[in-house]
C-alpha positions as CSV (number, residue, x, y, z in Angstrom):
1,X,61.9,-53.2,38.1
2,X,65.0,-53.9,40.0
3,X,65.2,-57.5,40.4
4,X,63.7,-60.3,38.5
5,X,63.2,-63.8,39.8
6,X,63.9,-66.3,37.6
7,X,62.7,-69.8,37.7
8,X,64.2,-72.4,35.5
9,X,65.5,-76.2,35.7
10,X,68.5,-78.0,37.4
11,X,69.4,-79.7,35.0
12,X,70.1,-78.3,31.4
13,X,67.9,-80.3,29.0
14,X,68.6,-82.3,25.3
15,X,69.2,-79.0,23.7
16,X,72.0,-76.6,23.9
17,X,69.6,-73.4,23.2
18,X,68.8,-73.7,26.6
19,X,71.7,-72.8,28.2
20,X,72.2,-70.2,25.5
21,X,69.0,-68.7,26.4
22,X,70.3,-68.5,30.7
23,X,73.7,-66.7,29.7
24,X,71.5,-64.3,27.6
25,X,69.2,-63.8,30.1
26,X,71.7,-63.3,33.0
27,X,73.6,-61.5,30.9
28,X,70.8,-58.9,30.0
29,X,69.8,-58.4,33.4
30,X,73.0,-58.0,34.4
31,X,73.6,-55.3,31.7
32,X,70.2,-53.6,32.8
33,X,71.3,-53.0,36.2
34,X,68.8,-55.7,37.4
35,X,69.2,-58.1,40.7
36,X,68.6,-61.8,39.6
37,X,67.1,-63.9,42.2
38,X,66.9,-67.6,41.1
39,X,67.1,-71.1,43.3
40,X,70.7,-70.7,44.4
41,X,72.0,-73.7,42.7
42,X,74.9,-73.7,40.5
43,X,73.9,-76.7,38.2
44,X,71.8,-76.8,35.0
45,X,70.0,-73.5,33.6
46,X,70.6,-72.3,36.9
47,X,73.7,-71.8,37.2
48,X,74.2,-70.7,33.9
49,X,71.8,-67.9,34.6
50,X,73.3,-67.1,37.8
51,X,77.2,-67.5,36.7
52,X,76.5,-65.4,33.4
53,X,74.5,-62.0,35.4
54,X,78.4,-62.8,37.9
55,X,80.2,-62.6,34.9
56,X,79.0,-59.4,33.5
57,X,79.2,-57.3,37.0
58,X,75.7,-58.5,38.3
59,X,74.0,-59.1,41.4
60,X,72.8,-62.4,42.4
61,X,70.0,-63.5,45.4
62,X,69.9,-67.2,45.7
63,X,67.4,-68.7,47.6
64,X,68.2,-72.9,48.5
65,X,66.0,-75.3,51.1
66,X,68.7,-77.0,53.0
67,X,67.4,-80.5,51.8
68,X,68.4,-79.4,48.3
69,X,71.7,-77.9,49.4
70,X,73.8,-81.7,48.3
71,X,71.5,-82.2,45.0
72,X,71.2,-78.6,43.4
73,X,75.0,-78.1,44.3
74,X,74.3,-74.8,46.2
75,X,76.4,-71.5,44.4
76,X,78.5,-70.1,47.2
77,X,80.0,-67.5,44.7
78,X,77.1,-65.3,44.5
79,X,76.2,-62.1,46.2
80,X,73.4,-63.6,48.5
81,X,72.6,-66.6,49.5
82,X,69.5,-67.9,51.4
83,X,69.3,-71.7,52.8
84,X,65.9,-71.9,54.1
85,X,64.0,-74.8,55.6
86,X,61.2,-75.8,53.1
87,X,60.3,-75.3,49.6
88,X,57.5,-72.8,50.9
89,X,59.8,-70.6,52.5
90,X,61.8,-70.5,49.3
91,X,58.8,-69.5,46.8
92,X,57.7,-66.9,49.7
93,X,61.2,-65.1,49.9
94,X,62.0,-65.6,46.0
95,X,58.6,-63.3,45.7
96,X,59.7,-60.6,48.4
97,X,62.9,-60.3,46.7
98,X,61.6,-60.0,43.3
99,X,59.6,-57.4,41.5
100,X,58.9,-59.5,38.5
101,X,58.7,-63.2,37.2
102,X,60.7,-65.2,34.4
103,X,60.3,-68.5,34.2
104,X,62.6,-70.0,31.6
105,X,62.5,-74.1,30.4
106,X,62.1,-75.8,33.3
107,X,60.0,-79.0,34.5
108,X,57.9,-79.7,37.4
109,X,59.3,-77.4,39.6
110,X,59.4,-74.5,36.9
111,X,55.9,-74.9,36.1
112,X,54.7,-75.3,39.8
113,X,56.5,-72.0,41.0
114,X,55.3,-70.2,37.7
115,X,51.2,-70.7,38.4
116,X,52.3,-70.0,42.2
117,X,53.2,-66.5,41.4
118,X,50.3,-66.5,38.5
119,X,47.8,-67.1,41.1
120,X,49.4,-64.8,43.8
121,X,48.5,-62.1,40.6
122,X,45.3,-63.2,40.0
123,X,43.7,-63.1,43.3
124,X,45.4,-59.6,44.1
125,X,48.3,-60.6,46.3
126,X,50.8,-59.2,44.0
127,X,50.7,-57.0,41.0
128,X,54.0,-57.9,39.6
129,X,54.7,-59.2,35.7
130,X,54.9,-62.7,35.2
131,X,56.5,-63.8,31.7
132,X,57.8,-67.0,30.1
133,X,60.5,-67.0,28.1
134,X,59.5,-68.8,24.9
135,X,62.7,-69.7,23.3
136,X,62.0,-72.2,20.2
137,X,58.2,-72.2,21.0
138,X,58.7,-74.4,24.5
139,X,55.7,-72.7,25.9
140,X,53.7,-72.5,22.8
141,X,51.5,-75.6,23.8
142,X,51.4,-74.2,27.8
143,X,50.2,-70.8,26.0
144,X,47.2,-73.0,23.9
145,X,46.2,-74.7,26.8
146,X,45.7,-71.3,29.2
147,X,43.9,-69.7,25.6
148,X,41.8,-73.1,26.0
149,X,41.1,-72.2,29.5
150,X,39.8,-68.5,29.0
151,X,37.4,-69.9,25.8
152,X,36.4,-72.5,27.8
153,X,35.2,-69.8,30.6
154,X,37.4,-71.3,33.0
155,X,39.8,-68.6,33.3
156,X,39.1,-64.8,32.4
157,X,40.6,-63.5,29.5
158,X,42.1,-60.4,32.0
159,X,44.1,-63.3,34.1
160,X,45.3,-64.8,31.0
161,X,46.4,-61.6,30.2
162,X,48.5,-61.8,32.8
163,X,51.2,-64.3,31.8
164,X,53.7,-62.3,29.1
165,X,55.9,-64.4,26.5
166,X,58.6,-63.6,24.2
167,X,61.5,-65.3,23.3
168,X,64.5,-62.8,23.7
169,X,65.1,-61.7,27.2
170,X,65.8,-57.9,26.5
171,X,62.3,-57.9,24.7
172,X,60.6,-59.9,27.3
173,X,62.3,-57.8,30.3
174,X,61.1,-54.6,28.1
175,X,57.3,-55.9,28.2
176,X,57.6,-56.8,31.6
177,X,58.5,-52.7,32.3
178,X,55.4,-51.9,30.3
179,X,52.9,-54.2,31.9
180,X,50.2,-52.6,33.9
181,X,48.1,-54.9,36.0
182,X,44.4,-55.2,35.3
183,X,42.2,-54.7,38.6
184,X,40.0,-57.6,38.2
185,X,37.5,-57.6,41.0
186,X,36.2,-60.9,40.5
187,X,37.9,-64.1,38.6
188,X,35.1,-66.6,39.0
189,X,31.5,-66.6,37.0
190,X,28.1,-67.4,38.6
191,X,27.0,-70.8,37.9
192,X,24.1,-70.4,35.6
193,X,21.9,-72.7,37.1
């Protein structure tokens, strides 16, 4: 795995961990040799995770829509940047460039590009790993709710399978090395009527 996306807020959130948890992560990736691509602003968790992998000799792909250019405060320091024209073409290229997931604490837009890429997996588009990065238990009630899902036979236990979690980035980049996809050749279940 040579570059990881990573998907995490604008903003930095009520708690300083957070920002903590971006330098570690660019940091680690950095260290590992790893290309970070990430949304291309330098603002929030973003650019912390972006300004951190600079910091310690990494590489950095940042992928922007123009209309976000003035409120995400594009990063013009990085190795690559991408200003694209929608929010689609940003996911799409973000998932080119990237041979594995992260998504860090995020809102909205974290969760929406996460169960993008989650899907992408699940219906054999992609067979990269997908992870969260659990710091403080911030995913732990996201986590019940897809467990929820696969008792509730709503999703299958193998596509649930599919979303990794730790929270320290060098074991979480370490599981993401070991994951192996599961071939599932169907993800829905016959009605039973």
């Amino acid at each position: 795995m040579k570059s990881v996306a990573v998907y995490c807020g604008a903003s930095s959130g009520s708690n300083e961990i957070y920002t903590h948890l971006a330098q570690a992560m660019g940091r680690t990736l950095a260290e590992r040799g790893m290309t970070l691509v990430y949304g291309g602003g330098r603002v929030g968790l973003m650019g912390a995770v972006a300004d951190s992998a600079l910091q310690h000799g990494g590489r950095v792909i940042g992928v922007i829509p123009d209309f976000l250019v003035a409120k995400e405060v594009e990063h013009r320091g990085i190795t690559e940047l991408h200003i694209v024209k929608s929010m689609h073409e940003r996911k799409l290229l973000m998932a080119d460039l990237a041979e594995g997931f992260v998504a860090m604490p995020g809102g909205f837009g974290t969760l929406e590009e996460l169960f993008e890429v989650l899907t992408w997996g699940q219906l054999g588009l992609h067979r990269k790993p997908v992870a969260v990065l659990n710091v403080q238990g911030y995913y732990d009630h996201l986590l019940r709710a897809l467990d929820h899902m696969a008792t509730e036979g709503l999703l299958r236990i193998e596509n649930r399978r599919q979303l990794l979690s730790h929270a320290e980035p060098g074991a979480l980049l370490d599981q993401m090395l070991a994951y192996q996809p599961v071939q599932v050749e169907k993800w829905l279940t016959p009605s039973k009527t």
